[in-house]
C-alpha positions, 0 to 999 in steps of 0.5 A: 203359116197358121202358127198357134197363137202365142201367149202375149200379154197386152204390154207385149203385143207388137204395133202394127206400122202405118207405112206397113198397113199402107203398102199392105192395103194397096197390094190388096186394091192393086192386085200386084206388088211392082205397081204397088212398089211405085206407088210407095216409091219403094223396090219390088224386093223391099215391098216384099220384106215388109209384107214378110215381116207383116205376117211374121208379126201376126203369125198368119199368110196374108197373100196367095201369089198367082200367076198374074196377081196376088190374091187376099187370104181368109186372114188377109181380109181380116186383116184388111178390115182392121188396116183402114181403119187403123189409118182412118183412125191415124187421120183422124187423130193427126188431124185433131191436132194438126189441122186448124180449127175451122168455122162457118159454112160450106155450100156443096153441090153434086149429081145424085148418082156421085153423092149415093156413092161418096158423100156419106163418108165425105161428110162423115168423116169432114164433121169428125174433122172440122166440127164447127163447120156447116155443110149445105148440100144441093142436089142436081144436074150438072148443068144446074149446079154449074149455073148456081156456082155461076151465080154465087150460090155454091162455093164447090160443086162435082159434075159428070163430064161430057154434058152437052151444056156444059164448057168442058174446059172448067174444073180439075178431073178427079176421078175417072172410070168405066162406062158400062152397059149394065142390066139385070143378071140373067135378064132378058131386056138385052135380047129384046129388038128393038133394044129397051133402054133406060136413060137421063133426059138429052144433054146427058152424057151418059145418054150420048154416049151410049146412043153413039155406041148403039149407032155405031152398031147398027143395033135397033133400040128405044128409050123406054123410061127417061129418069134424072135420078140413076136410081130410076135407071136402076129400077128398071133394070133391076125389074128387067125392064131395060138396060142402061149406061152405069158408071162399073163402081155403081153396079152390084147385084143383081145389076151385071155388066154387059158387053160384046158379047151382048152385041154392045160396044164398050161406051169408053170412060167418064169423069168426074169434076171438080168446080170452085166458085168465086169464093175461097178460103180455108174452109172450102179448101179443106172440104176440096181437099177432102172430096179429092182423097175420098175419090183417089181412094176409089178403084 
């Protein structure tokens, strides 16, 4: 499409539609117009005018179709950039109006390894928000935050599922991924017999899961470094060192996924929860609410 630009003046210049960035935006995630039409509640051929009518306005191609997915052009990154935070914007500034001022204070508990990864923009974008309200962030092990929510000392707090210490039947699942066998890129930890593992001390999830996977196999393995912290794991695995059980969407170079054909077996999924203590009121609420669309939001 690539059209010369055209001469506009500022009053000219079209305005890019929400509801159009928003089906934009998921067919970019998504990698396919009909899932994306179900989720907007719209018909595949509607979803495919409004993308048309997308690149019309801005004069450029924003999709290449393939034969199983659509893929995002050099513009339709661009472009991609700008749509989230028009949106994030858009939130921001509905919110400033239509959300009711909020005060007082928020404890707020989470596992280190789901804190690195959504907790920054939780936050920042909760302060920008509610500006009067105080969060108080506790950093632990699932079991310890449950046993703080327990005595009254959080009001909220995330867990990783699957802990042996833990009632499985609380909290609402809010987010659920890939469990995966991850090490260092062209490494050599997985080759090694017996099998050198990095993992989190006995009641962990993550550790169960992937010991189970190894018995399963019959492969021969030893735990060679023990850390609460994923960021541990990580070191040695970054160092060659080990491999580790990793959540997909905490891995990036120059970690690798790796699987059968490494002689490993898939560990299944993981979630993540949700747990509210005895307190409840408007505040709190509203920083739930904040952690569930900061996870739906994930992919």
């Amino acid at each position: 499409m690539n059209e010369p630009a055209r001469s506009l003046t500022p009053q000219a210049l079209p305005l890019l539609e929400a509801d159009v960035l928003k089906t934009f935006i998921g067919i970019a995630e998504s990698g396919s117009f009909t899932r994306t039409a179900a989720q907007v509640y719209r018909s595949t051929g509607a979803v495919s005018m409004q993308i048309k009518r997308l690149e019309e306005t801005i004069g450029r191609s924003l999709f290449v179709r393939e034969a199983r997915r659509v893929q995002l052009t050099p513009d339709g990154e661009v472009l991609l950039g700008y749509a989230r935070r028009l949106l994030k914007l858009n939130e921001e500034a509905v919110s400033h109006f239509l959300i009711p001022a909020l005060s007082g204070k928020v404890r707020f508990g989470t596992p280190n390894d789901i804190g690195t990864r959504v907790l920054p923009s939780v936050l920042s974008m909760f302060a920008r928000i509610h500006p009067a309200v105080m969060v108080e962030v506790y950093v632990g092990r699932s079991v310890d935050l449950v046993a703080k929510l327990d005595a009254g000392e959080l009001d909220l707090t995330l867990i990783e599922t699957g802990n042996e210490n833990l009632d499985q039947s609380r909290g609402e699942i809010i987010h659920t991924e890939d469990l995966v066998w991850a090490g260092r890129d062209g490494g050599l930890a997985v080759q090694r017999s017996p099998l050198p593992l990095a993992l989190a001390n006995p009641g962990c999830a993550w550790r169960r899961a992937a010991l189970d996977a190894l018995d399963r196999s019959g492969r021969a393995y030893r735990i060679a470094y023990t850390c609460e912290q994923c960021a541990g794991q990580e070191a040695t695995m970054i160092a060659d060192l080990a491999v580790a059980p990793f959540p997909r969407s905490l891995i990036r170079p120059p970690l690798k996924c790796l699987g059968e054909e490494h002689g490993l077996l898939p560990l299944g999924q993981y979630h993540i929860k949700l747990l509210r203590g005895g307190n409840s009121d408007d505040t709190i609420e509203a920083l739930a609410a904040q952690l569930m669309q900061a996870f739906s939001g994930q992919h």
